[in-house]
C-alpha positions in Angstrom: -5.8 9.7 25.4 -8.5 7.5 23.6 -7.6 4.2 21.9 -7.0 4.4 17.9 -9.1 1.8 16.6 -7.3 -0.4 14.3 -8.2 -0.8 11.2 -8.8 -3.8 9.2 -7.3 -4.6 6.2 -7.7 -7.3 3.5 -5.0 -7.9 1.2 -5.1 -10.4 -1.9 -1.6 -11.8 -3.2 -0.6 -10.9 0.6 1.5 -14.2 1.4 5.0 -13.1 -0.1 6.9 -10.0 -2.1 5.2 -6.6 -1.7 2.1 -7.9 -0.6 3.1 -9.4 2.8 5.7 -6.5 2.7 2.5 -4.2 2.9 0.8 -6.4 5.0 3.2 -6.1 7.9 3.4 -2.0 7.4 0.0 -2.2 9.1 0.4 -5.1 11.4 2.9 -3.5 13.0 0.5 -0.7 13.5 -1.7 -2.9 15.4 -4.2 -3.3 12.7 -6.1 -6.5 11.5 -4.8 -8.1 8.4 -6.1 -10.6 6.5 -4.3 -11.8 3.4 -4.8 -14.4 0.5 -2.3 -16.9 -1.1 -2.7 -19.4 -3.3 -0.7 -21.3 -0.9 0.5 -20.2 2.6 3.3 -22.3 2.3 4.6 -18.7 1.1 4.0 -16.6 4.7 7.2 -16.2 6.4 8.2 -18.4 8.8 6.6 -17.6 12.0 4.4 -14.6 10.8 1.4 -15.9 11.8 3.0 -16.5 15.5 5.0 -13.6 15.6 1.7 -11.4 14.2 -1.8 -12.5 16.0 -3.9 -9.8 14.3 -2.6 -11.6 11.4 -5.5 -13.6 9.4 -4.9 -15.6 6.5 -6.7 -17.4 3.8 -5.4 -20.1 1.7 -7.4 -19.5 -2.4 -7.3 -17.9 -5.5 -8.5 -14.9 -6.3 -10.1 -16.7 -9.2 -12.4 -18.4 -7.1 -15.2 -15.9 -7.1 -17.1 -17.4 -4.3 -14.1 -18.2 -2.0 -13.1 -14.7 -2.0 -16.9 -13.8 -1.4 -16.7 -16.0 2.0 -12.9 -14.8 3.2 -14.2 -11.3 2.9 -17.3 -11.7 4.7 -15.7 -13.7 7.0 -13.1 -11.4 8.3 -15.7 -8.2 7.9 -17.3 -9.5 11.0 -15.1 -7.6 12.8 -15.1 -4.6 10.5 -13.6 -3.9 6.6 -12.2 -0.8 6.2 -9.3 -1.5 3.2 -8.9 -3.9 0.7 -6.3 -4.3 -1.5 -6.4 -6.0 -4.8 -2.6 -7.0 -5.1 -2.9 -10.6 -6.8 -1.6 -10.5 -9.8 0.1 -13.3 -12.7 2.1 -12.5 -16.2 3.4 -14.7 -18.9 6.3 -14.7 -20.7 5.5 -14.4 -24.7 8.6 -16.2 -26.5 10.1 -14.5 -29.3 7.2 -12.0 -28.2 4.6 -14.3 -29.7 1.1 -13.9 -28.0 0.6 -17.2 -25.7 -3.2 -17.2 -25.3 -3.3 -20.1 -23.0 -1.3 -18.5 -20.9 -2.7 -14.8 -21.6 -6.2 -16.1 -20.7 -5.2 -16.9 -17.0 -3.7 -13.8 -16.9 -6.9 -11.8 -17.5 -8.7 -13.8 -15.5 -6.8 -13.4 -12.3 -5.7 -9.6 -12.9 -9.1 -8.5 -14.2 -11.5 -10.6 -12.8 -9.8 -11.2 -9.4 -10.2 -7.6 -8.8 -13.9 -7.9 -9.8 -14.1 -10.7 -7.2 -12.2 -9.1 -4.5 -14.4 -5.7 -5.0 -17.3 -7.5 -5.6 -18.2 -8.6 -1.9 -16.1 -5.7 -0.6 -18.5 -2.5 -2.0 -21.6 -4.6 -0.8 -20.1 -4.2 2.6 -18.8 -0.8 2.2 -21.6 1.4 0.4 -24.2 0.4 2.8 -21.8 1.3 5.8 -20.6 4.7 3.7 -17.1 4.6 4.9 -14.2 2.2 2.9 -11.6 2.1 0.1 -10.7 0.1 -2.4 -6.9 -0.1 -3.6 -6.0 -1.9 -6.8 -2.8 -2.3 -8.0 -1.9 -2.0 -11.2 1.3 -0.9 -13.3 3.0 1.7 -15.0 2.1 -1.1 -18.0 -1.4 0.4 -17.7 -0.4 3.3 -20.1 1.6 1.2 -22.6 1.9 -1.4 -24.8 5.1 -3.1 -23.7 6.7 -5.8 -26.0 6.2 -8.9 -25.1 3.5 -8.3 -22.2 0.2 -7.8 -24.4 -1.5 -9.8 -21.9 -0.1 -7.8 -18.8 -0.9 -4.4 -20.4 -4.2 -4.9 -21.1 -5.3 -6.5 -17.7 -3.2 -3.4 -15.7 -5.1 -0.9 -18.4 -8.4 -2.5 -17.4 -7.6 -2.2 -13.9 -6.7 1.5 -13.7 -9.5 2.6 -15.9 -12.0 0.6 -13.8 -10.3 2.5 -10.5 -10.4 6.0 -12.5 -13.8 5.8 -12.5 -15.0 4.2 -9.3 -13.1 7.2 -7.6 -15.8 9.3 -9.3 -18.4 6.4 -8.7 -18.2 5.7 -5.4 -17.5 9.1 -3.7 -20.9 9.8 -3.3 -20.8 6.5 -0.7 -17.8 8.0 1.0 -15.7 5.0 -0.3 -12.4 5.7 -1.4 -10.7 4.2 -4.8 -6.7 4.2 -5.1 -4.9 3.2 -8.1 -1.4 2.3 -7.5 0.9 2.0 -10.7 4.4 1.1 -9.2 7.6 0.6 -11.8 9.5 -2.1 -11.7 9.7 -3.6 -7.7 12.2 -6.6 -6.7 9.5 -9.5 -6.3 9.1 -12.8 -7.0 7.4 -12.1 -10.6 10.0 -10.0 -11.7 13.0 -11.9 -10.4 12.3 -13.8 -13.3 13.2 -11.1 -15.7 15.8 -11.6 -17.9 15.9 -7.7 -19.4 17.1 -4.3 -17.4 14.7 -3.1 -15.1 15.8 0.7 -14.9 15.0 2.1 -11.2 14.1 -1.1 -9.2 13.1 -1.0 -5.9 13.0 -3.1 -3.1 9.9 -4.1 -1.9 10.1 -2.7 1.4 10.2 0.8 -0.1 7.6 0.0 -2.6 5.1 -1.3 0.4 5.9 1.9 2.4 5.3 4.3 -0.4 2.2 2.2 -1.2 1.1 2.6 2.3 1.5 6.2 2.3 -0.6 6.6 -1.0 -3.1 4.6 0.3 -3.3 6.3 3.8 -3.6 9.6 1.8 -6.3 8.2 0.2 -5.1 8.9 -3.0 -6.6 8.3 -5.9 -3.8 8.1 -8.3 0.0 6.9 -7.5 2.7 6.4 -10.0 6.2 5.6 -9.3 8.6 6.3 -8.9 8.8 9.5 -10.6 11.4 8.7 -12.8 9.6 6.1 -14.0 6.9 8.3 -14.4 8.7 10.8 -16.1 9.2 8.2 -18.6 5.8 6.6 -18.9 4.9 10.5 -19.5 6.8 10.9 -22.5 6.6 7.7 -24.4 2.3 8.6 -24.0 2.8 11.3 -25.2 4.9 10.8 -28.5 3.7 10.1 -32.1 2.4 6.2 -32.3 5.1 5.6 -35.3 7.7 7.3 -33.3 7.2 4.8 -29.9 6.6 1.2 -31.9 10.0 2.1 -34.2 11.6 2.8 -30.5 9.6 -0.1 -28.5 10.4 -2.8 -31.8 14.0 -2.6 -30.7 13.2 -3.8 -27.4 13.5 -7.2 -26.0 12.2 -8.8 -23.2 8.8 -9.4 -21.7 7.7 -6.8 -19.4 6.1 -7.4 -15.5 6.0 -5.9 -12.6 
């Protein structure tokens, strides 16, 4: 029987929660891994000793041309996945936009995709074989109170993976947009409002995985979320702000 040739895999946000949770899924399937942290404090103790495909890279995603040197450094041996997966949110008190605040949000869960992508398709379109994975949010297709910031960074990201999935087929690179509901990280640990149908992140990583393995190009869940991200799209305006104006609490994932 011939060898299966692992892959290799580059994961932003990949230190801790669901990223790391994801990373492992394909560790233990022998592949390479290479994930990014603002600080690797964060890995697990002993993953990088328990794990030696493991590869880690200590930046933020808003350093444009650290995350163009990570990527090309760890493509030496080969790119075949990346997966956008960094992400911040801000609480807005009393649901009060905080711009400060908002602006680092946009720029690490819009532009940090542009950065990680970047460098990625200009090793992937000449090769004709990759995909690109970002992670967005069931927040994509609302406006949730409190998370105006959130929303609208999540909304750029799955519009921007909607159409490089028509874009970039003709280079035989793949674009998956994952919109979980709400999954038990570190970000949404600090919720203080219900989070109707968490999951852990183990489950969220493996049916990440198997969306992304699929090649997918759209994922939402889980379905009872997306049941109700269905509906609320598809009532009058008036009809979801008098329901969402009742709502408190600030919204991540």
């Amino acid at each position: 029987m011939e060898a299966v040739v692992a892959k290799s895999i580059f994961i932003t946000g990949g230190t801790t929660g669901i990223g790391f949770d994801l990373a492992r899924l394909y560790l233990e399937e022998g592949c390479r891994v290479a994930v990014t942290g603002r600080s690797l404090s964060k890995l697990p103790s002993g993953a990088r000793e328990k794990y030696p495909n493991l590869v880690a890279y200590e930046l933020d995603v808003q350093d444009k041309e650290g995350m163009e040197n990570a990527i090309n450094d760890f493509a030496k041996s080969g790119l075949d996945v990346v997966v956008a997966n960094a992400g911040r949110s801000v609480g807005e008190k009393n649901d009060i936009p905080d711009f400060v605040g908002g602006s680092d949000v946009i720029q690490t869960n819009v532009q940090g995709v542009l950065n990680t992508f970047g460098p990625s398709l200009k090793i992937m379109i000449p090769q004709r074989s990759g995909q690109i994975v970002g992670i967005a949010s069931v927040a994509a297709f609302v406006g949730l109170p409190g998370a105006s910031f959130y929303c609208a960074s999540k909304a750029a990201v799955e519009k921007m993976m909607e159409t490089w999935a028509i874009d970039l087929k003709q280079f035989n690179v793949a674009s998956t947009c994952i919109c979980p509901g709400f999954i038990d990280t570190p970000l949404t640990q600090q919720n203080k409002h219900p989070m109707p149908f968490i999951m852990p992140a183990e489950k969220g990583a493996r049916l990440i995985k198997n969306a992304i393995d699929k090649r997918k190009s759209l994922y939402i869940f889980p379905w009872q979320m997306k049941c109700v991200i269905t509906i609320l799209n598809k009532m009058p305006r008036w009809l979801y702000r008098l329901i969402m104006g009742s709502s408190v609490g600030n919204y991540r994932r």
